[in-house]
C-alpha positions as CSV (number, residue, x, y, z in Angstrom):
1,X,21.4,-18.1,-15.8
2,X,19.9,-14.6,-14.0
3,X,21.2,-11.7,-13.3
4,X,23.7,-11.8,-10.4
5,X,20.8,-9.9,-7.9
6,X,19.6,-11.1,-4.6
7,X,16.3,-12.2,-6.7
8,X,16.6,-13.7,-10.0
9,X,15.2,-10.4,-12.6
10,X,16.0,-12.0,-15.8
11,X,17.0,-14.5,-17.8
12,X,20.4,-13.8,-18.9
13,X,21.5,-14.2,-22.7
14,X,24.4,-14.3,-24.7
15,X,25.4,-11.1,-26.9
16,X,25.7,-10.8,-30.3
17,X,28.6,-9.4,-32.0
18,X,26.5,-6.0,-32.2
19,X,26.4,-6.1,-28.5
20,X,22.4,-6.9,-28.9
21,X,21.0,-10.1,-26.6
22,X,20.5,-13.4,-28.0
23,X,17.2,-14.9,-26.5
24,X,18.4,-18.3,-27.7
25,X,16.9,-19.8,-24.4
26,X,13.3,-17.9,-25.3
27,X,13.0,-19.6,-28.6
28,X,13.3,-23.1,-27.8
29,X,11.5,-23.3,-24.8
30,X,8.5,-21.2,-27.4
31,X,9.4,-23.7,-30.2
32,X,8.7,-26.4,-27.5
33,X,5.9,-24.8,-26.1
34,X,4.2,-24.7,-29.5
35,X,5.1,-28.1,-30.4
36,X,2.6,-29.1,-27.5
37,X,-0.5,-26.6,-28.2
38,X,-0.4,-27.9,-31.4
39,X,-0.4,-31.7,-30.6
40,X,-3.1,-30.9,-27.9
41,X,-5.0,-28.9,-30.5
42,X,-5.0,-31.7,-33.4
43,X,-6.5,-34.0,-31.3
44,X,-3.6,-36.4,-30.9
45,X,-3.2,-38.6,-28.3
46,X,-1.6,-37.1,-25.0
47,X,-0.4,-38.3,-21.7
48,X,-2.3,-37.2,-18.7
49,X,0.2,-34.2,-17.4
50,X,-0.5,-32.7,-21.5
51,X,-4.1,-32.1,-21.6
52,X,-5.0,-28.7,-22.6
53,X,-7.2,-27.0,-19.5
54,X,-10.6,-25.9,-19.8
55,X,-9.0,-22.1,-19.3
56,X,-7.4,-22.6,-22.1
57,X,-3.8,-21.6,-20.7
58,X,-1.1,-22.7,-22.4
59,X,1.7,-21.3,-19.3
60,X,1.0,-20.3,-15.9
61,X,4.2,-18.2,-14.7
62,X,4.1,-18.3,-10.7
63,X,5.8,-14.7,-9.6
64,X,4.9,-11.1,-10.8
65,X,8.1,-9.9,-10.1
66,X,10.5,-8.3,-13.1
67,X,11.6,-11.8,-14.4
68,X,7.8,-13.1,-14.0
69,X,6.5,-10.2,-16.0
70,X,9.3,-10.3,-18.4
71,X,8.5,-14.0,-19.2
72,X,4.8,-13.9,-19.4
73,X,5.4,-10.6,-21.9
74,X,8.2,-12.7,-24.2
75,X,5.6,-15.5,-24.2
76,X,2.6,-13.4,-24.9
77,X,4.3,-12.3,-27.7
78,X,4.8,-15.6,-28.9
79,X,0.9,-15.5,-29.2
80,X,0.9,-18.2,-26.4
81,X,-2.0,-17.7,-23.8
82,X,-0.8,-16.9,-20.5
83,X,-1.6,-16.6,-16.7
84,X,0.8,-14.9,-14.3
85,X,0.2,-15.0,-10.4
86,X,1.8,-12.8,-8.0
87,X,1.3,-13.6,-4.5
88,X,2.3,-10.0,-2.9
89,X,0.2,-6.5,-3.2
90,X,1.2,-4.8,-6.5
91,X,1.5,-1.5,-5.0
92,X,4.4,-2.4,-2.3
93,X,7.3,-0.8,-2.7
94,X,10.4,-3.3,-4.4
95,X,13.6,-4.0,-3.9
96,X,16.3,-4.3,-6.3
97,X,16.1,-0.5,-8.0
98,X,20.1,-1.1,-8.7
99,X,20.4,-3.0,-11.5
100,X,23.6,-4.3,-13.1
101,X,25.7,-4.1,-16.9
102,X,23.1,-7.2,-18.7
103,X,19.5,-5.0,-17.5
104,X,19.6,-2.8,-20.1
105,X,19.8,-4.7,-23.0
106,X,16.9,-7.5,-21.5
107,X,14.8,-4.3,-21.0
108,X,15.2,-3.1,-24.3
109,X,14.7,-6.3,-25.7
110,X,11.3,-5.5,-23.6
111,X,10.9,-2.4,-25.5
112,X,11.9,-0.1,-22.8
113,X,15.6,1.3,-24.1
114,X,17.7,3.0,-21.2
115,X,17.0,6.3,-23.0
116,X,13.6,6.5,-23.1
117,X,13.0,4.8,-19.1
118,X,16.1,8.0,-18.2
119,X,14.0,10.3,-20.6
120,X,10.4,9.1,-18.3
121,X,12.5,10.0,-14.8
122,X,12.7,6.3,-14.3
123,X,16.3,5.7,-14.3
124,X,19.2,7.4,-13.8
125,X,23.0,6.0,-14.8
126,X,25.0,5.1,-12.3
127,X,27.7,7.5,-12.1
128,X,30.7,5.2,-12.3
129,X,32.4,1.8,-12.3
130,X,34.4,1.2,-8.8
131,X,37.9,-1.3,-9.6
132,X,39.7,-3.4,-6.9
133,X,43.0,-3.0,-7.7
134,X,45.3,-5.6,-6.9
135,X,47.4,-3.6,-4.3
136,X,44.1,-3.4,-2.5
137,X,43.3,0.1,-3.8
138,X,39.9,1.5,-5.5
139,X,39.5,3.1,-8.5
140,X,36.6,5.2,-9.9
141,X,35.9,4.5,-13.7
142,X,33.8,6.3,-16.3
143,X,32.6,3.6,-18.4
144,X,32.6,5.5,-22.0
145,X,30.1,4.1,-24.9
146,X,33.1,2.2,-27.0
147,X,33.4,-0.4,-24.5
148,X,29.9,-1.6,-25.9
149,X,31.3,-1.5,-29.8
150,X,32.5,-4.8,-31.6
151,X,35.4,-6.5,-30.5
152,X,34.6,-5.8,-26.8
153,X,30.6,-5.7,-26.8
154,X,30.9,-5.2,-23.0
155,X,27.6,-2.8,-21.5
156,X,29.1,-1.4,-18.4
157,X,26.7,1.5,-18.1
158,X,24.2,0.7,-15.6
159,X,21.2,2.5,-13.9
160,X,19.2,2.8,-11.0
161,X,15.2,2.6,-11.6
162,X,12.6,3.4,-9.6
163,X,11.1,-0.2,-9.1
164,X,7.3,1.4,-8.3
165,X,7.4,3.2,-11.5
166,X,9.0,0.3,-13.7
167,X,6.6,-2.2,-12.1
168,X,3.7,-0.5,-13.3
169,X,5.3,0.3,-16.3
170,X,6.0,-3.9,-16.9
171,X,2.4,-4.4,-15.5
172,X,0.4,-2.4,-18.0
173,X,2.7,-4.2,-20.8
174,X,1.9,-7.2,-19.4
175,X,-2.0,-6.8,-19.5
176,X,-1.5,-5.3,-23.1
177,X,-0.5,-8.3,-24.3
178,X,-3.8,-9.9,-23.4
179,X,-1.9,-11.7,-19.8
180,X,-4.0,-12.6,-17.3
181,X,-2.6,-11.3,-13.9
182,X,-4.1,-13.2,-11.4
183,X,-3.5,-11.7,-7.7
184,X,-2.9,-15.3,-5.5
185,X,-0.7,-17.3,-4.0
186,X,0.5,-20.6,-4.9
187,X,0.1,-23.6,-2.1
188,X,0.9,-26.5,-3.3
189,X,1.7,-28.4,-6.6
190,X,-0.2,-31.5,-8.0
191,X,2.3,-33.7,-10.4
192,X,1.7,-36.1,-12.5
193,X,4.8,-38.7,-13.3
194,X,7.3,-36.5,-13.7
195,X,5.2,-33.1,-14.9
196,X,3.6,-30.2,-12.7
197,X,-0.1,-30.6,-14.0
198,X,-1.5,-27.9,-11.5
199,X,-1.3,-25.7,-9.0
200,X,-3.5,-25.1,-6.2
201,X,-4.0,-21.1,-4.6
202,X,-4.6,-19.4,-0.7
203,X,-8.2,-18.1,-2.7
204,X,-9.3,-22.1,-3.6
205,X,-8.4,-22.1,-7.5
206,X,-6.8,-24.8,-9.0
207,X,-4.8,-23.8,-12.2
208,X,-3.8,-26.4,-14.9
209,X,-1.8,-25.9,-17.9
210,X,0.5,-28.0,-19.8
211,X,3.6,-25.3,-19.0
212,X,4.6,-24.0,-15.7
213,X,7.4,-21.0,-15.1
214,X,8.7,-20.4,-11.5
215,X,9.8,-16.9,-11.6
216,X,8.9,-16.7,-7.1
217,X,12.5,-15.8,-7.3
C-alpha cells in the first residue's frame, strides 16, 4: 500500500504497539533479494533473467522521487548495491509538500524525526484536524500527543515540508549510502519469461540487474 497522495511517497507499514512502523514488507523483499546475490555469487546455476550484470547492480529503482529515494536508501542499507534513475531535473520544484498522519513515522524510520526536519525550517505541523460531522457540519480538532500512546497508536499530527529542501535532504542520503543516481529516463523494458532483465534509457544505456523497483509513481 502507499500513502493515500496523488503520487505514491511511501510504502505504507503496519504499527507496532509502540506506535513505531513495521517495515515487514522491506525485510522480505531484502531476505529475497539476498537469497539471489548469493546464489549468483556462489556460482550456481541461474536462469537467464538472474545473471548478475557486469555493473554489478543488484536493484535498479526507476523514479527519484520520495518513495524512489526512500527505497534505494532502505536497500542501500541492506548493503545491497543500488542504481536509482530519475527522469526529471533534480532542481524543479515538487509537488506533494502536504503530507499525511503515516509520513512521519516512514521518515523517521529514514532518520529524519519530525522534530529535527521542524527544527531545520523544513516542516511545519499542520495546525489542525478538520471532522465531517454527520449532520454535515465541520469541526476543527487539535490532535494532542496521547492519541499516538498504546491502545490507540494513531499519529494524527501531520506537517507540511518544503519538498526542495527535503529532496535534497533525501538526495544527499541517498548518495551517502554509496547509490548511484543516475539522471535518465527509462524507454522501454526488455523481459525475459516472466522477469524484467533490463531497461533501456532516452541517453542509449541499457541497465540490467536481477531486481527492478518502479517507484515512477
Amino acid at each position: 500500500m502507499c500513502l493515500p497522495t496523488k503520487r505514491c511517497l511511501f510504502p505504507l507499514f503496519p504499527l507496532r504497539e509502540d506506535g513505531s512502523a513495521v517495515d515487514d514488507g522491506w525485510t522480505r523483499l531484502i531476505e529475497r533479494i539476498e537469497v539471489i546475490h548469493q546464489t549468483a555469487t556462489h556460482g550456481l546455476p541461474q536462469s537467464p533473467g538472474m545473471e548478475m550484470p557486469e555493473t554489478g547492480i543488484d536493484v535498479t529503482v526507476i523514479g527519484g522521487g520520495l518513495a524512489g529515494m526512500a527505497a534505494s536508501i532502505h536497500l542501500a542499507k541492506a548493503g545491497l548495491r543500488v542504481m536509482c534513475i530519475e527522469a526529471g531535473a533534480v532542481d524543479t520544484d515538487a509537488v506533494g509538500e502536504s503530507l499525511d498522519w503515516s509520513a512521519p513515522s516512514l521518515l523517521e524510520d529514514l532518520g529524519l524525526p519530525m522534530e529535527e526536519l521542524i527544527a531545520r525550517k523544513m516542516a511545519t505541523y499542520k495546525r489542525h484536524v478538520t471532522l465531517k460531522l454527520g449532520d454535515g457540519c465541520d469541526q476543527n480538532y487539535l490532535p494532542g500527543d496521547w492519541l499516538g500512546r498504546p491502545p490507540f497508536n494513531l499519529e494524527l499530527r501531520t506537517l507540511h515540508v518544503d519538498r526542495s529542501q527535503l529532496n535534497q535532504l533525501l538526495r544527499q542520503m541517498v548518495l551517502d549510502h554509496g547509490v548511484t543516481f543516475l539522471q535518465d529516463k527509462v524507454l522501454a523494458v526488455e523481459t525475459k519469461g516472466k522477469r524484467v532483465a533490463a531497461v533501456s534509457t532516452q541517453l542509449g544505456r541499457k541497465i540490467s540487474s536481477p531486481w527492478f523497483i518502479d517507484a515512477s509513481g
